[in-house]
VEXDREN-130312 format. One record per residue (C-alpha): z, x, y. Coordinates in steps of 0.2 Angstrom, whole numbers, plus 5000, padded with zeros to 4 digits. Each point is the difference from the previous one (the first is absolute). Layout:
<atoms>
ZXY ...
</atoms>
This chain:
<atoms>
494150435028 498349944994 499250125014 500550175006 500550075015 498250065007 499349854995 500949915014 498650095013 498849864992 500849865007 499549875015 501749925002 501750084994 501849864997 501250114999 501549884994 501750064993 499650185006 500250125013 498850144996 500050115014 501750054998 500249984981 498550074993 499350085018 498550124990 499549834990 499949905016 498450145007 499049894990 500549835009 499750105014 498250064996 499749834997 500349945017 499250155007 498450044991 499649834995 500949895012 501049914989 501549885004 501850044998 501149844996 501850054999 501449854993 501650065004 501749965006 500150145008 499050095014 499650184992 498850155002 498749924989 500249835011 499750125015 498150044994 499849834991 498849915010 501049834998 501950024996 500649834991 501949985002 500549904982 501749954993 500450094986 499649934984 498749875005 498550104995 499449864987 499949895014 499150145012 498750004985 500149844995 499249945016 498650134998 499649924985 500049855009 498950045012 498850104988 499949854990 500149855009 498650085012 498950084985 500250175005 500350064982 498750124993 499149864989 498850094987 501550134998 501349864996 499049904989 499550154992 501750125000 501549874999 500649854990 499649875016 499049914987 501150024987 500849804996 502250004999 500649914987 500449815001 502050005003 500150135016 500949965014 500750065015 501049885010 501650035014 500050174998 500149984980 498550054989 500149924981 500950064986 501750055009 501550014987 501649975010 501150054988 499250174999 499550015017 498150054994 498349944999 499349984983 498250095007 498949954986 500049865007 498750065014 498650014987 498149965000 499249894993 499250064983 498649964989 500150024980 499750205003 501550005010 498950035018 500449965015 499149845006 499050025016 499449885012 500350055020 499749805003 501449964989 501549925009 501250134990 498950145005 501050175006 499049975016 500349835003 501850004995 500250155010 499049925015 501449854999 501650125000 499450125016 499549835008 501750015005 500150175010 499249935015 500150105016 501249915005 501250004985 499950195000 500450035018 501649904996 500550104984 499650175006 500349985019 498150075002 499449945015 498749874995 498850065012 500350184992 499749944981 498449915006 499350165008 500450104985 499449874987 498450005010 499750194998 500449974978 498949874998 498550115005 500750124986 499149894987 498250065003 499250124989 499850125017 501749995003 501750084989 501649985005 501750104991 501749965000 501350115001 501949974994 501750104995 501549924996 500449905016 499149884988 500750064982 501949985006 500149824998 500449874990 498349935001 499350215000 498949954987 499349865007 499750065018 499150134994 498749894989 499549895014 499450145008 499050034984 499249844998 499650025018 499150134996 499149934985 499549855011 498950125013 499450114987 501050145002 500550054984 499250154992 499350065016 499850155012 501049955012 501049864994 501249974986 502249995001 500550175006 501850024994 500850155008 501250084989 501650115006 500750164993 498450104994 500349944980 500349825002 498449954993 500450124984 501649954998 499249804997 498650084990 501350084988 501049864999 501750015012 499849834999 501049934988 499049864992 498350125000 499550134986 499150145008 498049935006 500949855004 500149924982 501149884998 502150044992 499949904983 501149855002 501349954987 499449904985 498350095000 500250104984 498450074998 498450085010 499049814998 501649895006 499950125016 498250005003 500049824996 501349975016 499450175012 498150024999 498849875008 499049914991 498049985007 499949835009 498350035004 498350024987 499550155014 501750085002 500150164994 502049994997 500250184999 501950035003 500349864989 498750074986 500850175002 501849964999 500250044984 499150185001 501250045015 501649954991 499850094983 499350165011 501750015009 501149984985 498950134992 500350115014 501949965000 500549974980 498550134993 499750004982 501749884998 498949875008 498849944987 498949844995 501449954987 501349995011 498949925015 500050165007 501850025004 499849835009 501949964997 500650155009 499649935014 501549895012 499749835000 501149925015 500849875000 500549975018 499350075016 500450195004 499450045015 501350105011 500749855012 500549924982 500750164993 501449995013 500349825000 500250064979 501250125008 501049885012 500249884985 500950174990 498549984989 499450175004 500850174993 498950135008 498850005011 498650175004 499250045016 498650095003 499250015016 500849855009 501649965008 500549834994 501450005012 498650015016 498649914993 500649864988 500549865009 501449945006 500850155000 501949944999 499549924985 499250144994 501550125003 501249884991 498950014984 499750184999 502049995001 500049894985 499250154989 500750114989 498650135005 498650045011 498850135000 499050065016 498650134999 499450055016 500050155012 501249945011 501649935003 499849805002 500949855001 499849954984 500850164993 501649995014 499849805001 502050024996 500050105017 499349845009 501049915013 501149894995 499950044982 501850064993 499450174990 501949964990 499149824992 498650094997 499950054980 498250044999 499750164995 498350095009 499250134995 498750095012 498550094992 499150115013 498249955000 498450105007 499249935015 498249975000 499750145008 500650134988 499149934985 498049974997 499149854992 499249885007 500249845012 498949865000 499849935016 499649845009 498449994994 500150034983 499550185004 501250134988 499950175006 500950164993 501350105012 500650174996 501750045001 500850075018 501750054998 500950064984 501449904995 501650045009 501750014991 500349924983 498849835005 498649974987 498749894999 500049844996 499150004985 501050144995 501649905001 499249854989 499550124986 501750085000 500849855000 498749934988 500450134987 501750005000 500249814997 498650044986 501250124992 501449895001 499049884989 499650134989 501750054997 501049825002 498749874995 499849845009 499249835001 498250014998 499750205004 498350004997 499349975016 500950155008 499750114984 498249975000 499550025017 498850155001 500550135011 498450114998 500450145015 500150175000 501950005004 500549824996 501550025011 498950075015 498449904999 498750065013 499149865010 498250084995 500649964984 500549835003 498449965010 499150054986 500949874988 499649885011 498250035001 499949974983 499350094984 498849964985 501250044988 498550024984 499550175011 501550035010 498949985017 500449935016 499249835005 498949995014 500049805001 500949854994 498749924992 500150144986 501849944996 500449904985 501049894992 499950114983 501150135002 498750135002 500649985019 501550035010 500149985021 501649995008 499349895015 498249944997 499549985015 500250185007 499050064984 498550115007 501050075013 500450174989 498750014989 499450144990 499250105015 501650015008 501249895013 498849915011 501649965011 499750185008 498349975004 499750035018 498149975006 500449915014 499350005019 499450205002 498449934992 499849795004 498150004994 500450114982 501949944998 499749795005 498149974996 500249815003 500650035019 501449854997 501350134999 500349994981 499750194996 500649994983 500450204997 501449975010 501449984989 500149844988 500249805001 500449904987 499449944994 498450124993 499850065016 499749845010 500349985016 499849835005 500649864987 498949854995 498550085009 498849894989 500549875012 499250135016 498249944993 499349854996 499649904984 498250094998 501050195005 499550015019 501450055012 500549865012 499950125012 498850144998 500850105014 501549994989 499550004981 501550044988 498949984986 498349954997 498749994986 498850114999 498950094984 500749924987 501850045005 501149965013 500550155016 501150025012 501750004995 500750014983 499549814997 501449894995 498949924988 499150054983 499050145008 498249984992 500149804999 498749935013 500449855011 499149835000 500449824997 500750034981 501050195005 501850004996 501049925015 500850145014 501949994998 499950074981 501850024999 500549825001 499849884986 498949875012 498950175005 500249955020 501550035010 501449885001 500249875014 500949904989 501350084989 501449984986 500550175000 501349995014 501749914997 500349875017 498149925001 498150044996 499749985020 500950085011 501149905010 501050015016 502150004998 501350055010 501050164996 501949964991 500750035016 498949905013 500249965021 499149844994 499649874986 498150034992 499149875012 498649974986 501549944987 501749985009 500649944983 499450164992 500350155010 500250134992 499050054984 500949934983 499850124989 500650155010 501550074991 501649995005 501350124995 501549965007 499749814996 499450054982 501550094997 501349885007 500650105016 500249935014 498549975013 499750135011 498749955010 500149945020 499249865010 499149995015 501849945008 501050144997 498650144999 498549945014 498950165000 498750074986 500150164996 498950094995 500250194990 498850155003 499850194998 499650135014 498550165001 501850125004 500749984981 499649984982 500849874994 501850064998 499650174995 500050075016 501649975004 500250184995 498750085012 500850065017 498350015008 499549794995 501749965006 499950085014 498549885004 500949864995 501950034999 500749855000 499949804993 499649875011 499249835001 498549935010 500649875011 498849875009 500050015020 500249815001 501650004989 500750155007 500149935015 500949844995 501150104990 500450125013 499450174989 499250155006 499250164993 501450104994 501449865000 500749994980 499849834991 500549924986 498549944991 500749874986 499349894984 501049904988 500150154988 500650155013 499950065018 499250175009 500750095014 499050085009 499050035015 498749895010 498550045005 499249885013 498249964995 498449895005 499350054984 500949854995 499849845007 500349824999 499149874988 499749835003 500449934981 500049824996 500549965019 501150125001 500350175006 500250144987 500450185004 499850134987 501150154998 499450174994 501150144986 499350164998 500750034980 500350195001 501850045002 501649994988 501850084999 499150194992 498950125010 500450105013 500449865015 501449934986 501349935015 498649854998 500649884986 498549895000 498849924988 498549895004 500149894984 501849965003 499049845008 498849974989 500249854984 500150044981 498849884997 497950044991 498349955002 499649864985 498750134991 500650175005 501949995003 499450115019 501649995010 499949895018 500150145013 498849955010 500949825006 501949975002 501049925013 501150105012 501249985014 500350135014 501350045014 500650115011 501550124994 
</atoms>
């Protein structure tokens, strides 16, 4: 989230795609509303489905599911074929001038440099054009200008052509193009607001950035107001990506060294940008290396050291992807003893759950740590499963819930704030971290006493707690703030970290937020004083907890003033220059550098020092385009030929099963997956009072096909997909409706996740992703829940 929460009050006009705010973050979505009502702005809400946040949209779009590229795509049209961008802002803050080289192509749904053996783009290939220094050429007039060659690919996403992917009416998608292209004026800010009915694609990645150029295109980057609002789920998401759940991520988003990169340069030389632009500041890239040596310091301690590259080799080097949909297709190819899970149930949330029951069969073990009971940890109690044929062993380990533990959660908008403990612990759960350290320790002393290949990097990790086998979070938090290690004192910013050794961080970018005065996570100065508590007025008030990172609230705020420091909008400044120094919010810029023709460019964490509208850094294309999902009602009507996206990857093909995905013949309705403001997820399958609320499955099912299909609310159907079938009830809806999609008529079906075969209503033996594909988006691996292809009758 590159804003906050509050800062949504600041807008003019409010998309809302992929998300359904009112009911799934309902205290966030008061700032969407005191937009509307205390400044009058607009509400657009794309959506399949009709909701509570369509309800007090001011203009509800219905959209096919995964056709949000498009959706954006034609804004971008609009905006650029009418001029409507925010010109002094793009020239200034983007690489529209930057020239492409000579060899890049995009043609039938195919950009250049595809490998069809591996199934990959070779991405270096979308390069600039450099001079001797290695800097980007730049010329806007060029013909391989990003502006021009963008201008030619969105030249395709005309009203028209959008209508007919997305089934928006065209008359609709002109209205709502006309109210974005007023968004590029200085005056005027517009946000965009997403969740994971974008993410859960196999183009996630892709959908989400057209919004973001979108943005960069009006000038919306950076601002009061504007920015790419992501809103996260459970309370710690954002933490967990901070601190590295992902797989291919060290903590502060550095990336997992590869194989063949034997020492700290070979890693640099391949992970941190490299300035592209004489005025770029470059500092992520700059910095890398003070990040990386400060976490192995943190980690390895006085084992890590400048003649052994600071422990360097300690560190995993994969091989092949790891994320969790390919650590049980490992498991469904018996290439996978064991398997821990904490905090997730892979039976209920990896996809194709069928698939995903068989591999955790194939283990020899599996580990769950959580507070309850889940079918991951009695998947051999699932239906149709044999628990005889079953010779996984499982161990349960109780877990503490959130609630009876303190720390700190960091949420949506980047804000980390430090809870107390409720409850005490009940019976013989622990907490998490408690389980690792124990677990930790005792493989330790196995080493210790038996030996093993290569020890030295579970021997030599530092466990510098009190109680090393009960670590307090304080404690942690406090390691991860970092410390001068010459005088033994907590760091209050990152720029004080080195690449010496006399450092040691254990996630750069949340250095500062536990500093020697204390844990700024507590602070709590906040609205029982607006004028002492948030001096700007803009809703910052930066003794309210702490945002990563050092304390700012709104990223790439350079980009809120223009090239000589004056706000765009003086009614909304995020920063601006003034006195030798810049105020406002903490800027995202070198503070006490002054603006002007020769100042550093805005975006300093990018080599070019602008923000992208043309990128490398994503796996399937450096524009977003338009494909179908895997499973599709239609072929892609800009490339027939080229439907789907090339490089998305698939498992069961990959692996040499057998296909297991339907077509439009057998399977003629989209679904479309979806969680309600009743449950948690699938923990509160184990709280009488939330099922009471919402005891039971069901699916959404359109009027218009209920009414051919002879269904009415309450009649049991069997909702079915290539991969497995539900049965369960129908309820009869008009918050679904019928598309008009390349000629055709669509209707869309709707699958609320929540339910599973443990819980307190366990007589319903259902699952949601027993309909969804095993298949990955090309740069993340994200799972396709959000677009399948069904079937649905009467029982």
């Amino acid at each position: 989230m590159t804003n906050h929460w509050r800062d949504i009050r600041h807008a003019d006009l409010i998309l809302v795609n992929g998300a359904n705010p009112a009911e799934a973050h309902p205290v966030g979505f008061r700032w969407l509303m005191r937009a509307k009502l205390d400044r009058g702005a607009k509400i657009i809400h794309a959506d399949p489905r009709f909701t509570r946040t369509s309800a007090v949209a001011d203009t509800y779009v219905r959209i096919r599911t995964g056709t949000d590229v498009a959706y954006f795509g034609g804004l971008i049209n609009h905006v650029l074929s009418n001029r409507l961008y925010h010109d002094d802002y793009v020239r200034w803050a983007t690489n529209a001038g930057f020239v492409v080289k000579e060899g890049y192509a995009f043609q039938d749904g195919m950009f250049n440099g595809f490998d069809r053996e591996q199934g990959v783009y070779n991405t270096k290939l979308w390069a600039y054009e450099t001079d001797q220094d290695g800097h980007a050429r730049i010329d806007p007039d060029h013909p391989r200008s990003v502006l021009n060659l963008m201008a030619a690919h969105y030249r395709r996403y005309d009203a028209d052509t959008v209508s007919r992917i997305t089934g928006i009416p065209r008359e609709q998608f002109m209205q709502v193009a006309g109210l974005v292209g007023e968004m590029g004026r200085p005056d005027k800010v517009m946000t965009i607001v997403y969740a994971v009915g974008l993410t859960h694609h196999t183009t996630g990645v892709q959908l989400i950035r057209s919004g973001a150029i979108l943005q960069l295109l009006l000038g919306n980057m950076g601002r009061p107001g504007g920015g790419m609002n992501a809103e996260r789920g459970h309370a710690n998401i954002q933490g967990n990506t901070d601190h590295a759940i992902s797989w291919d991520i060290l903590p502060g988003y550095l990336r997992i060294p590869a194989p063949g990169q034997k020492d700290i340069k070979a890693y640099l030389d391949e992970s941190a940008s490299i300035k592209q632009h004489p005025r770029a500041v470059n500092f992520f890239g700059e910095n890398y290396r003070r990040y990386l040596v400060s976490l192995l310091k943190s980690w390895y301690g006085d084992a890590a050291t400048k003649d052994n590259e600071f422990a360097f080799d300690y560190l995993p080097k994969p091989a092949a992807n790891a994320s969790w949909i390919s650590i049980f297709d490992q498991a469904l190819r018996g290439k996978m003893q064991g398997v821990m899970l904490s905090g997730m149930t892979a039976t209920s949330i990896g996809p194709d759950s069928n698939q995903v029951l068989q591999a955790l069969s194939n283990l020899k073990w599996l580990c769950v740590m959580d507070p309850f009971n889940t079918t991951s940890s009695e998947f051999w109690r699932a239906p149709g499963m044999d628990p005889a044929k079953v010779q996984t062993e499982v161990f349960m380990l109780p877990a503490t819930h959130w609630i009876e533990k303190d720390g700190s959660f960091t949420n949506s908008g980047r804000w980390a704030q430090w809870k107390e403990q409720v409850l005490p612990p009940e019976g013989e759960a622990r907490h998490d971290h408690w389980i690792l350290a124990e677990l930790f320790l005792r493989v330790r002393e196995l080493y210790q006493t038996q030996g093993g290949r290569f020890p030295d990097p579970v021997l030599k990790l530092t466990m510098p707690y009190r109680n090393p086998r009960k670590p307090e979070l304080d404690e942690i938090a406090q390691e991860i703030n970092g410390r001068d290690l010459r005088t033994g004192k907590r760091l209050a910013t990152f720029v004080d970290l080195n690449d010496d050794g006399t450092t040691a961080a254990g996630d750069w970018i949340y250095t500062g937020h536990y500093p020697e005065e204390g844990n700024l996570t507590k602070r709590r100065d906040g609205v029982q004083d607006p004028g002492r508590n948030d001096p700007s007025g803009m809703g910052f008030y930066p003794n309210w907890a702490w945002s990563w990172p050092a304390n700012r609230r709104i990223l790439y705020n350079r980009a809120s003033a223009d090239e000589n420091g004056r706000p765009w909008d003086p009614e909304r400044p995020g920063i601006a220059w003034a006195g030798g120094k810049w105020v406002g919010d903490v800027p995202d810029y070198p503070p006490t550098t002054g603006p002007g023709p020769d100042a550093p460019l805005p975006f300093i964490m990018t080599g070019e020092g602008v923000g992208r509208l043309f990128s490398n850094a994503v796996a399937d294309g450096p524009f977003p385009e338009h494909y179908e999902p895997i499973e599709s009602p239609i072929a892609n009507p800009l490339h027939p030929q080229q439907s789907a996206t090339p490089v998305a990857f698939m498992y069961d093909e990959r692996a040499g099963r057998a296909s297991r995905f339907g077509t439009p013949a057998d399977y003629p309705y989209v679904a479309t997956s979806y969680r309600l403001t009743e449950h948690e997820h699938y923990v509160t399958q184990n709280v009488e009072h939330l099922v009471q609320l919402q005891p039971e499955a069901f699916v959404e099912v359109p009027a218009g096909l209920a009414r051919e299909k002879g269904i009415e609310t309450g009649d049991l159907v069997r909702v079915s997909s290539r991969r497995g079938k539900l049965e369960v009830r129908a309820v009869v809806t008009k918050r679904l409706g019928p598309l008009q999609v390349d000629g055709r008529q669509v209707y869309q079906i709707g699958i609320p996740i929540h339910w599973g075969f443990v819980g307190i209503n366990t007589g319903q033996h259902w699952l949601a992703n027993a309909l969804t594909p095993f298949v990955g988006d090309a740069s993340a691996r994200t799972p396709e829940y959000k677009a399948f292809l069904v079937d649905i009758e009467k029982i």
